[in-house]
PAMI-115444 format. One record per residue (C-alpha): residue in three letters; y, z, x. Coordinates in steps of 0.001 Angstrom, whole numbers, plus 524288, in hexadecimal, padded with zeros to 5 digits. Layout:
<recs>
alaYZX;...
</recs>
This chain:
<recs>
unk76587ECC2ABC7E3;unk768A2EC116BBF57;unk75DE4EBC6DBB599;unk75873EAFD0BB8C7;unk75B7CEAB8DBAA54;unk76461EAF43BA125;unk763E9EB0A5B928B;unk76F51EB0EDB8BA1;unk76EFFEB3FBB7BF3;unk77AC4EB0BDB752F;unk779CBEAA95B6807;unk77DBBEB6D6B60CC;unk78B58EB74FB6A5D;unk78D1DEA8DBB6957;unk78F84EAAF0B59C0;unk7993DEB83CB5AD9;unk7A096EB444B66AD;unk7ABA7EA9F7B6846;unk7AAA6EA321B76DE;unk7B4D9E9A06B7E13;unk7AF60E8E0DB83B3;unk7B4F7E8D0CB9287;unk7B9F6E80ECB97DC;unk7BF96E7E3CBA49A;unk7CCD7E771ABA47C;unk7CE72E695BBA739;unk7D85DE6C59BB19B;unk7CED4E75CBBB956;unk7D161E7543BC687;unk7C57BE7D63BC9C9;unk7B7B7E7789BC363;unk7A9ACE73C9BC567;unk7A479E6A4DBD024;unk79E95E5DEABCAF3;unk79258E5FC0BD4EB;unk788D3E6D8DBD349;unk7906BE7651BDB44;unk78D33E8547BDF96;unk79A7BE8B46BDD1C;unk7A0D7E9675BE430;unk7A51FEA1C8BDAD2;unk7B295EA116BDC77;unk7B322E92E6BDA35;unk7A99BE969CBCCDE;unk7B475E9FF2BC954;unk7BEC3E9730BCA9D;unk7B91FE8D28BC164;unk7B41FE976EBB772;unk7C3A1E9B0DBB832;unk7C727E8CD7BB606;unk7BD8EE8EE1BA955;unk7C7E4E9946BA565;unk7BE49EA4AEBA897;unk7BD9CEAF30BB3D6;unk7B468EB7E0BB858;unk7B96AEC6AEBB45F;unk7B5C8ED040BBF80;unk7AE8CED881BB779;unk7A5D7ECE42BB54A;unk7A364ECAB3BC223;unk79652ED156BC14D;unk79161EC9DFBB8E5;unk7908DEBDE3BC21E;unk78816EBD00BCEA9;unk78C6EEC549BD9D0;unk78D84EB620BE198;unk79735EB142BD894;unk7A147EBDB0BD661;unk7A2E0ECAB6BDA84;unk7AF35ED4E8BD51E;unk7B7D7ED840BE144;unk7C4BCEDE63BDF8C;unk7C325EDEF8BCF76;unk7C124ED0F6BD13F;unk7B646EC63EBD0FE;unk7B2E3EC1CEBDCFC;unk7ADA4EB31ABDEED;unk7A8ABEAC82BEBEA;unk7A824EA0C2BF1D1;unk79ABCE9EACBF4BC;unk792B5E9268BEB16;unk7894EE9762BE26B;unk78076E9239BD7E6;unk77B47E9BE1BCE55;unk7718BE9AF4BC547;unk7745AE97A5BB64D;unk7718EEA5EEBB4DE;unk77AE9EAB52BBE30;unk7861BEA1D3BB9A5;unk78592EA551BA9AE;unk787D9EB33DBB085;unk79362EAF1DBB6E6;unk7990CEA7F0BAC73;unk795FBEB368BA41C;unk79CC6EBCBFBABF5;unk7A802EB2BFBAAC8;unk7A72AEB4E0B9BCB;unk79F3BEA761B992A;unk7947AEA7C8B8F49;unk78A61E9C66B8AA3;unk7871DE9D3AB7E6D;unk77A6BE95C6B7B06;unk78102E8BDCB7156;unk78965E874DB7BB6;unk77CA7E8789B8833;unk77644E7F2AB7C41;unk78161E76B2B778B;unk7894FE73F6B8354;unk78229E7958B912D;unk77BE7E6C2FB97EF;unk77755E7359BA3BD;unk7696CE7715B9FF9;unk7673AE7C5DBAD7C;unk77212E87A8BAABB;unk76C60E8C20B9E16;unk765AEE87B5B9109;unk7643CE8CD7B83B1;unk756E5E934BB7CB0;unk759AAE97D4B6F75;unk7675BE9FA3B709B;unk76556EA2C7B7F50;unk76CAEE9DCEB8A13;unk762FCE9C91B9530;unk766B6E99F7BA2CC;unk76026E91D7BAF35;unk75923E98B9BB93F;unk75CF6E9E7EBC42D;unk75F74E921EBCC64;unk76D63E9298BD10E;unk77354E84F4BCBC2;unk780D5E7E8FBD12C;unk7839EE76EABC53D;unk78DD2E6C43BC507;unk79B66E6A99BBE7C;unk79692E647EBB27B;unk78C30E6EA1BB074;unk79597E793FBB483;unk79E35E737DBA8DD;unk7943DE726FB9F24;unk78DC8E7E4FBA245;unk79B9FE8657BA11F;unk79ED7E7F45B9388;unk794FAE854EB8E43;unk79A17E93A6B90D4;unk7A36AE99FBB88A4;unk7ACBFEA5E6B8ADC;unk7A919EB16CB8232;unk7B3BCEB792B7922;unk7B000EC08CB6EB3;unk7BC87EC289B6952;unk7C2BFEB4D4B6B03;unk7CEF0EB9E5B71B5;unk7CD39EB1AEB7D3E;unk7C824EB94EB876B;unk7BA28EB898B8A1D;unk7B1AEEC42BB8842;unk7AE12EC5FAB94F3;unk7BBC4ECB0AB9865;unk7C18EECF2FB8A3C;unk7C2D1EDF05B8C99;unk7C7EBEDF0BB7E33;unk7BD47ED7E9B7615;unk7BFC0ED6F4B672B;unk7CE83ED430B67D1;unk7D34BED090B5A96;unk7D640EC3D2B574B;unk7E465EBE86B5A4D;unk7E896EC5C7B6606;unk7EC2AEC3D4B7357;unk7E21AEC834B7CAD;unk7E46BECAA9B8C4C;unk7DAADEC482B96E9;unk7D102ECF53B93CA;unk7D1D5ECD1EB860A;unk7D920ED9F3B82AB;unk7E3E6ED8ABB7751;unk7EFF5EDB0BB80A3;unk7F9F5ECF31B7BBD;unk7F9C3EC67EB887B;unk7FE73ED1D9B938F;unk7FB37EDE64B8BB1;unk80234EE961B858A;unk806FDEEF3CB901E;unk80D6AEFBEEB92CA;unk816A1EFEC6B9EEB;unk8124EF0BD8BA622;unk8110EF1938BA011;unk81690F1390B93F9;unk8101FF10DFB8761;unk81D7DF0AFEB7DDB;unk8197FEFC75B7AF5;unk821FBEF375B8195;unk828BBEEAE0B788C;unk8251BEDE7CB7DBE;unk817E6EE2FDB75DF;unk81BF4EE4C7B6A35;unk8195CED6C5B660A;unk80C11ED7A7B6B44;unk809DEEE317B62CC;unk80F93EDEAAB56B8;unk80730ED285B560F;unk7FC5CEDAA6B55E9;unk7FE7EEDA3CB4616;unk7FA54ECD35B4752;unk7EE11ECFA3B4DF0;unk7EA03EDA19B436C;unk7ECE8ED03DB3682;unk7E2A3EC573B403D;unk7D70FECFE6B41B4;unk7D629ED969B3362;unk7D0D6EE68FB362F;unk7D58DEE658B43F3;unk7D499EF1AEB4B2E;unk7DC3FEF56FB5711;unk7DD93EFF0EB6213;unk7E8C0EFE6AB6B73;unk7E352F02C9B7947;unk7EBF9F08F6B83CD;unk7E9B3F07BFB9073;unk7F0D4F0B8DB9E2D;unk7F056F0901BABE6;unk7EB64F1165BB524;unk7F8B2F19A7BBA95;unk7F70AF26CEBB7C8;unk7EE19F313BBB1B0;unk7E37FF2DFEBA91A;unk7E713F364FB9FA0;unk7F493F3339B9EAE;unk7F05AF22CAB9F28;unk7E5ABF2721B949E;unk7F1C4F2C3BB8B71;unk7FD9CF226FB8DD2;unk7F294F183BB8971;unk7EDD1F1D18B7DFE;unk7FE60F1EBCB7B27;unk7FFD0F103AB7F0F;unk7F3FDF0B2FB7357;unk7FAA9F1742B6990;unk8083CF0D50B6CD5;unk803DEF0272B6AFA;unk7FA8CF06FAB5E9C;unk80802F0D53B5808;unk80F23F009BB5AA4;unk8053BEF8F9B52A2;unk8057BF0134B486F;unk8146FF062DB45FE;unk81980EF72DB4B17;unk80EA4EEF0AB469A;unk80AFAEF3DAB3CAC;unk7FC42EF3EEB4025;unk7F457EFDC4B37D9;unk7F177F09C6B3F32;unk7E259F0A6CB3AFE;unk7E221EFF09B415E;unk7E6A2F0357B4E59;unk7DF94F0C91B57BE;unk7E3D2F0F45B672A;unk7DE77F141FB7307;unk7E18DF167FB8232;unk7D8EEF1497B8D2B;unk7E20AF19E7B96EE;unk7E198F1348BA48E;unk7D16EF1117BA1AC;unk7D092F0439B9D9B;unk7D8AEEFAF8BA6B0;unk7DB46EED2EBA303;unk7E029EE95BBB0E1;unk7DF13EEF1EBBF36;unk7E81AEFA30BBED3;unk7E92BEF7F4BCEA2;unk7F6D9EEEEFBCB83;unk801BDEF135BC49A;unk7FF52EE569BBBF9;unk7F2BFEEC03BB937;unk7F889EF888BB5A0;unk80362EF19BBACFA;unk7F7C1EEB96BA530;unk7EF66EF74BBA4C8;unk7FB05EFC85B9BF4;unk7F771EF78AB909E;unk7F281EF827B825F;unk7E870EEE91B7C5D;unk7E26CEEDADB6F6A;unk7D418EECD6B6C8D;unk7CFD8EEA89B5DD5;unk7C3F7EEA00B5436;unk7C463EE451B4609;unk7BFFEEED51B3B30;
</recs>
C-alpha cells in the first residue's frame, strides 16, 4: 500500500546527474484538457508518449494496478477515468523515468496542492485523488526531468548499458550497438563487412575518453544447445576483440571480451527479427 506522503531526497543526485527537461511538441495532436479532467490510462499514455516518453513493461509495476497492468510482455492501459493522488501520480511518472528534483518543485512547480519543498525534500499532497487541469498538468510536468547518468540520451530508467563512453552511438536501450547493432548472421561469427566502419571508428571513441576500458560481449539467440550458444559467443566478442586490435590498432590491455551465450537476450527470441538481433556483440566500458 502506497504511503500517504512521500519524501523524496535528492539534492546529492541533483548535483552528479545530468537530466533532460521534457516538453511536449507544439504540433501534439494528443494533450491536456483545459477543464480538471479524470483521464483514462490509455489516453494518459498517449500524452506521456506525445511528451516523448513510454511506459517500459517492466516498469509497469511500479504504477497502480488501475492505471497499467503487463499482458503479453506488454503494458496494459484501460479506459476507465481516474484521479490519483499526487502520491500515486509521481509513481507513475517515475515508472515512466520522470524525476523532480527539488530545485525545479521550488523554482518552477506552481501547483502547491501536488507537492512543496522543506529543506531538500520533495513532499507530496495527501491522499486526496485530484483531477488537475491542463495548465496545471503543464506546469506540473515542466518541472520533471528525464534521468540520464551517462548523457547518451536514453534515460536511465531504460539504459541496460549505463556508463557508455562519451561519443558513441547508443541503441533505444542505451547499449553501444552503432544504430542496428553488430550483428552476426546464424552460426557464424566472421564480421560482416558492412561493420568494419563501425569498428574502426571506435579509435575515435578511445582518443575522446583516456584510460578507456573495453569489453566486447557476445551474445546469441536462442537456436540450439546451450553449450554450443555459450561457445560461438564468446568466439563472436574474441572476433570482434582481434579486429580492434590487429585492424584498429586498439591496445590489447585495453580490450577484454566475454560471451553470455543465449542468457542475456536483448529482444524476444519468439521472431525471427528477434533472433537476428539477439546475434549480436555490444561493448560495455569503464574509464581507468
Amino acid at each position: 500500500m502506497l504511503k500517504k506522503t512521500l519524501f523524496v531526497s535528492l539534492a546529492a543526485l541533483a548535483l552528479s546527474t545530468p537530466a533532460m527537461a521534457i516538453e511536449m511538441p507544439e504540433d501534439a495532436t494528443v494533450t491536456f484538457e483545459n477543464e480538471s479532467t479524470a483521464y483514462p490510462s490509455y489516453k494518459f499514455n498517449q500524452i506521456m508518449e506525445a511528451y516523448g516518453i513510454e511506459l517500459m513493461p517492466e516498469y509497469a509495476g511500479m504504477v497502480p494496478k488501475t492505471y497499467a497492468k503487463v499482458g503479453d510482455g506488454e503494458a496494459v492501459f484501460n479506459d476507465d477515468n481516474i484521479a490519483y493522488p499526487p502520491t500515486y501520480y509521481h509513481n507513475i511518472f517515475t515508472a515512466y523515468g520522470l524525476e523532480l528534483l527539488p530545485e525545479n518543485a521550488r523554482e518552477i512547480l506552481e501547483v502547491p496542492s501536488y507537492a512543496r519543498v522543506v529543506g531538500d525534500e520533495v513532499i507530496f499532497g495527501d491522499s486526496v485523488s485530484i483531477a488537475y487541469d491542463g495548465w496545471a498538468w503543464q506546469n506540473i510536468l515542466s518541472a520533471y526531468t528525464l534521468i540520464d547518468s551517462d548523457g547518451d540520451g536514453v534515460p536511465d530508467i531504460r539504459d541496460d548499458c549505463p556508463n557508455t563512453p562519451k561519443g558513441v552511438q547508443v541503441n533505444e536501450r542505451g547499449c553501444w550497438e552503432y544504430d542496428t547493432g553488430l550483428l552476426f548472421d546464424f552460426d557464424k561469427y566472421d564480421i560482416k563487412p558492412e561493420y568494419f566502419s563501425v569498428l574502426d571508428d571506435t579509435k575515435r571513441i578511445f582518443d575522446l575518453n583516456p584510460g578507456l576500458k573495453l569489453t566486447v560481449e557476445g551474445h546469441t539467440d536462442s537456436i540450439g544447445a546451450e553449450t554450443y550458444n555459450q561457445g560461438l559467443s564468446e568466439r563472436r566478442a574474441n572476433s570482434v576483440m582481434n579486429y580492434l586490435i590487429q585492424n584498429v590498432g586498439i591496445d590489447p590491455a585495453s580490450l577484454d571480451s566475454v560471451g553470455y551465450g543465449e542468457t542475456q537476450p536483448a529482444y524476444p527470441n519468439d521472431t525471427a527479427e528477434g533472433r537476428a538481433r539477439n546475434r549480436r556483440a555490444q561493448f560495455t566500458s569503464n574509464m581507468q
